[in-house]
ROGUTI-868425 format. One record per residue (C-alpha): residue number from 1; residue in one letter; x, y, z. Coordinates in steps of 0.05 Angstrom, whole numbers. Example, Ala and Ser with C-alpha at 12.3 -4.5 7.8 and 13.67 -1.06 7.14 Angstrom:
# residues 2
R   resi   resn        u        v        w
R      1      a      246      -90      156
R      2      s      273      -21      143
This chain:
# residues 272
R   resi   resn        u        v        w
R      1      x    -2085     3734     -294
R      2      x    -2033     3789     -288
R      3      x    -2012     3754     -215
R      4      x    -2008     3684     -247
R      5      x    -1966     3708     -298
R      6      x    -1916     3748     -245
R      7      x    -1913     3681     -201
R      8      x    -1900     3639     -265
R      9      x    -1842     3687     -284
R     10      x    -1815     3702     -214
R     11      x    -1812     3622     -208
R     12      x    -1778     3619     -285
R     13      x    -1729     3657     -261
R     14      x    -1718     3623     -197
R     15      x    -1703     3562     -238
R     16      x    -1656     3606     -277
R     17      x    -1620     3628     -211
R     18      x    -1613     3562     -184
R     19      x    -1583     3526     -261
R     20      x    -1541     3587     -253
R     21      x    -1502     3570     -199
R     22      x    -1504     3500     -215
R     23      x    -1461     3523     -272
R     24      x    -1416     3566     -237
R     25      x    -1399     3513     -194
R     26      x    -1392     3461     -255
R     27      x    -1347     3521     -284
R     28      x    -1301     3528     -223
R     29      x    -1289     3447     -228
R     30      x    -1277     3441     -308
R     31      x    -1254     3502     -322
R     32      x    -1173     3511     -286
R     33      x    -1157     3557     -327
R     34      x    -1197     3616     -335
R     35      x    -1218     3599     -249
R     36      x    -1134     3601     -234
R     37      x    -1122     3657     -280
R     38      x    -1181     3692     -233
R     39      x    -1150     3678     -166
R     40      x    -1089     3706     -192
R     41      x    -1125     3770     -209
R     42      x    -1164     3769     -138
R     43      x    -1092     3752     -105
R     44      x    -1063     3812     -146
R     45      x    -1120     3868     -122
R     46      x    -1156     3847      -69
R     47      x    -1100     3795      -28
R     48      x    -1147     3800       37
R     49      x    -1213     3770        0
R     50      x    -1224     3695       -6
R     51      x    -1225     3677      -82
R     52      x    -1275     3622      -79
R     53      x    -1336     3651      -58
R     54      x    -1327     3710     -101
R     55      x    -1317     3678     -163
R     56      x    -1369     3631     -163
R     57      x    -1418     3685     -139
R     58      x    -1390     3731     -208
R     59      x    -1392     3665     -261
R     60      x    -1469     3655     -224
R     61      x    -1487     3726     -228
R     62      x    -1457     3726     -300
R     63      x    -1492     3671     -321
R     64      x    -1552     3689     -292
R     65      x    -1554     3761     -323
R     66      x    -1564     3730     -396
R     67      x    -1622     3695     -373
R     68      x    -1651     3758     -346
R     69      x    -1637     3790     -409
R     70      x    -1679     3748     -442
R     71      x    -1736     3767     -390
R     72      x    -1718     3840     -404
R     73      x    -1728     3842     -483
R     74      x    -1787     3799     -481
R     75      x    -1831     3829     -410
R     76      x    -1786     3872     -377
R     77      x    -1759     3872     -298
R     78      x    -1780     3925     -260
R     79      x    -1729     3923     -211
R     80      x    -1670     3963     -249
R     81      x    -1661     4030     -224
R     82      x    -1616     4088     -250
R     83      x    -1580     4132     -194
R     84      x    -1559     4200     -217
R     85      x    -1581     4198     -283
R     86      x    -1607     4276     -292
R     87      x    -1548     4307     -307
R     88      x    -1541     4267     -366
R     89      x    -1618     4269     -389
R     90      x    -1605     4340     -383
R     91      x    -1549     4339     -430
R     92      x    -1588     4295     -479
R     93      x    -1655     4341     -477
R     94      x    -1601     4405     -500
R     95      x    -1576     4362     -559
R     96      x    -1500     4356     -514
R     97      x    -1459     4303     -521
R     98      x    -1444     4264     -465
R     99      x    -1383     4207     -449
R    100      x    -1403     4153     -403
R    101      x    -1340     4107     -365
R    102      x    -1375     4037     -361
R    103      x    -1348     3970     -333
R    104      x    -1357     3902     -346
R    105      x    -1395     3901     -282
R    106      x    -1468     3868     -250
R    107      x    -1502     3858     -311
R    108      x    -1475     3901     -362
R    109      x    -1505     3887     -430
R    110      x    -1573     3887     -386
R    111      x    -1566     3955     -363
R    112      x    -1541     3989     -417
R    113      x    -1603     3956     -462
R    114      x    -1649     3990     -406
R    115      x    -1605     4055     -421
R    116      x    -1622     4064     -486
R    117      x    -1695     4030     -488
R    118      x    -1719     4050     -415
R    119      x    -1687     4121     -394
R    120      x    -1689     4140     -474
R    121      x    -1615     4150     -476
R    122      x    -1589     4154     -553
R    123      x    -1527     4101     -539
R    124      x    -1462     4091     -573
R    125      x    -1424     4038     -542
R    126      x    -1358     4026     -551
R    127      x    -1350     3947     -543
R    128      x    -1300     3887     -571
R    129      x    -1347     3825     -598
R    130      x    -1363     3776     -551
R    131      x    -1307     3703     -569
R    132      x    -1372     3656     -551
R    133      x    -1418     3650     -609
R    134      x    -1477     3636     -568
R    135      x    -1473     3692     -529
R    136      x    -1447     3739     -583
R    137      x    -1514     3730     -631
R    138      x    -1554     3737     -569
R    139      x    -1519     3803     -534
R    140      x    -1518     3823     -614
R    141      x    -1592     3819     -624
R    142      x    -1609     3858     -560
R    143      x    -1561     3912     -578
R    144      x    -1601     3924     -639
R    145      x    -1673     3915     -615
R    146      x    -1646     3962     -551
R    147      x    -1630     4015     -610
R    148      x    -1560     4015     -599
R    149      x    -1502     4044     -635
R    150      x    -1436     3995     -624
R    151      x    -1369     4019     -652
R    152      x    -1306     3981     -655
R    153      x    -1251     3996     -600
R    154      x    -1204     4017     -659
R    155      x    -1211     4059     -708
R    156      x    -1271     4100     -693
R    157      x    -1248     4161     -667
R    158      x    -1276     4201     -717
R    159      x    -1349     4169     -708
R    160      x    -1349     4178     -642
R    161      x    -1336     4255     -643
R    162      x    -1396     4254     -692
R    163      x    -1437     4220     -646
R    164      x    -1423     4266     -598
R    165      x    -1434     4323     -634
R    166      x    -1514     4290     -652
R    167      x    -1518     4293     -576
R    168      x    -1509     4220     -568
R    169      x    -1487     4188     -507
R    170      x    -1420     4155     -519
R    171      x    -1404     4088     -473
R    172      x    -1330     4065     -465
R    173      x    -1302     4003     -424
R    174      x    -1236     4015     -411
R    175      x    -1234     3952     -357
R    176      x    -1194     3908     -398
R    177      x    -1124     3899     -431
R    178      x    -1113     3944     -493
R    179      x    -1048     3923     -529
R    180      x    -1034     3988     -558
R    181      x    -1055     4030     -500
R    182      x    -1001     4062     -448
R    183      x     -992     4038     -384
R    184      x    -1025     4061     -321
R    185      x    -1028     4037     -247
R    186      x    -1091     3988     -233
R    187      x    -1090     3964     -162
R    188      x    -1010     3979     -155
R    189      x     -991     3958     -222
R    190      x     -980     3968     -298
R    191      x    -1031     3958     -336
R    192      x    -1038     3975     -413
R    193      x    -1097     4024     -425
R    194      x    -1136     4052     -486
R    195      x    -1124     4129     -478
R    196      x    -1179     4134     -523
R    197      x    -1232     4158     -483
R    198      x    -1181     4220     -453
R    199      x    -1170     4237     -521
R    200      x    -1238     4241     -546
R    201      x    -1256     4280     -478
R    202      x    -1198     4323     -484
R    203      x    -1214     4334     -567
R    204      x    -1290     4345     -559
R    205      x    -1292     4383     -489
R    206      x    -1354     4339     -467
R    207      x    -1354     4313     -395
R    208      x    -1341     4241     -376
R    209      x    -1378     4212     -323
R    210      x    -1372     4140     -290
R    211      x    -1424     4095     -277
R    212      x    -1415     4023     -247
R    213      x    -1472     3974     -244
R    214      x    -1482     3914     -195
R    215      x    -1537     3857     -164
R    216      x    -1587     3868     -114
R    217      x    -1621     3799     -116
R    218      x    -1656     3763     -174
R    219      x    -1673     3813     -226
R    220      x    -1658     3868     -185
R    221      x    -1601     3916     -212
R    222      x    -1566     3985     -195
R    223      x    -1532     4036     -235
R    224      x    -1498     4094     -201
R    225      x    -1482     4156     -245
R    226      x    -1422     4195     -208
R    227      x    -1405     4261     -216
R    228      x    -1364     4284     -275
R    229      x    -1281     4269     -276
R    230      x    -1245     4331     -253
R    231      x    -1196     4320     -326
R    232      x    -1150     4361     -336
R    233      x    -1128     4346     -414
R    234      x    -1071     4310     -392
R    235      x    -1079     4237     -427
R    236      x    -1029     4197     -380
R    237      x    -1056     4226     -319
R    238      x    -1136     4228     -336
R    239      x    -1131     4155     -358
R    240      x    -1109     4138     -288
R    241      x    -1164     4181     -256
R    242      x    -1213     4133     -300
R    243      x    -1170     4065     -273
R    244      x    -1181     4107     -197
R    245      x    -1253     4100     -205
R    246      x    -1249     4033     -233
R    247      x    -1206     4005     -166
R    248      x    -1260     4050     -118
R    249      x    -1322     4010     -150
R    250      x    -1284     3938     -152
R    251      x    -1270     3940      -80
R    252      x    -1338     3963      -62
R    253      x    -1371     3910     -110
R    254      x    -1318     3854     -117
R    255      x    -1370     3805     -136
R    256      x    -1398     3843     -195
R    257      x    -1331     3848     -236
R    258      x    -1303     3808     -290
R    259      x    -1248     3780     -263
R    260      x    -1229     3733     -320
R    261      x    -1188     3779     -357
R    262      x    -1116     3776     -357
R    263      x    -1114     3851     -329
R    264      x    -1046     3862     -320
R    265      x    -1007     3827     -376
R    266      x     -961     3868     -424
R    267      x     -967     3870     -493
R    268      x     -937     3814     -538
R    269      x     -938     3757     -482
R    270      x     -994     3697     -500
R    271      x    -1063     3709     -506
R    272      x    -1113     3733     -460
């Protein structure tokens, strides 16, 4: 029974898979927009790599991850593994707060769930609401049933140097746009950056450490835990030590970033 049941899920989620990149490929059709503000991006960072490809293999993998989310909170996948994790378990066991540098990489709500609910990590993650109501309730529900604290991007300093000091483990994303931040070099250019997570670092002397997530195959996922930033309490220049790791793990997994973002834009100009 136990078999039947893994071939009736593995072939679920082959179905998923498959409506997945029919979508991705409906998206890079009906969708100019978001697709040629993408390119741009791709054009801007990584000139050498073919956009096409790429992007439909992120919108797929995207797509594809809230499916497997779904999977997750109900059954489980036992293909997710966690690289480098013990110096922050160790942390956690001696009641230590610890600061995570996240990306909206692989599948990201996904892995951060298994975090919390999985490796036992006590999460605070620092996270903007998701525009799409759909996907909002959903990534909203399995925050909560993961046991997840979320905070606000503004305005919760203070909560977030109490969480550290309960020994939580405190997640930021500093991967896209942030109006009021400063600006630092991404990939050669200017791009505005919450200094946020320098601050906090440099206010509550608790180590930051990056982790970047990405696909192996069909509900198969990696996180890699890297060792902690060499900061130095300088804001300006240990914000661009976090965009240096960001530009390292984009060009090793292109396909696993969010490239929809408009990255690079200064504050005041349109919307994103």
């Amino acid at each position: 029974m136990i078999g039947l049941k893994s071939w009736a899920r593995g072939r679920v989620l082959q179905g998923c898979e498959a409506l997945s990149w029919g979508l991705a490929w409906t998206w890079w059709y009906l969708v100019p927009k978001r697709r040629d503000l993408a390119i741009e991006n791709i054009a801007l960072a990584l000139p050498s790599r073919p956009p096409a490809p790429l992007l439909r293999q992120m919108m797929a993998g995207l797509i594809l991850s809230f499916f497997e989310s779904i999977f997750h909170s109900q059954n489980g996948l036992p293909d997710l593994i966690f690289e480098g994790l013990e110096p922050v378990r160790e942390r956690v066991r001696a009641g230590k707060g610890t600061l995570l540098l996240a990306g909206h990489s692989g599948a990201w709500e996904l892995m951060v769930a298994a975090a919390s609910r999985e490796q036992g990590l006590p999460l605070t993650l620092i996270a903007r609401d998701i525009a799409w109501g759909p996907a909002r309730e959903l990534v909203a529900k399995n925050r909560v049933d993961a046991g997840i604290e979320v905070l606000p991007p503004e305005g919760s300093v203070f909560r977030v140097l109490s969480a550290l000091s309960e020994g939580r483990v405190v997640v930021f994303l500093l991967d896209q746009r942030h109006n009021g931040g400063i600006p630092v070099t991404f990939f050669g250019r200017d791009a505005w950056t919450s200094r946020a997570l320098a601050l906090v670092a440099q206010r509550s002397r608790c180590p930051v450490y990056g982790v970047w997530s990405w696909r192996n195959g069909l509900a198969r996922h990696h996180a890699r835990v890297e060792k902690a930033f060499p900061l130095i309490g300088n804001l300006q220049r240990d914000t661009q030590q976090f965009m240096r790791f960001y530009e390292e793990a984009i060009r090793a997994h292109p396909e696993s970033w969010l490239w929809l973002h408009d990255r690079w834009r200064k504050p005041g100009r349109g919307v994103a």
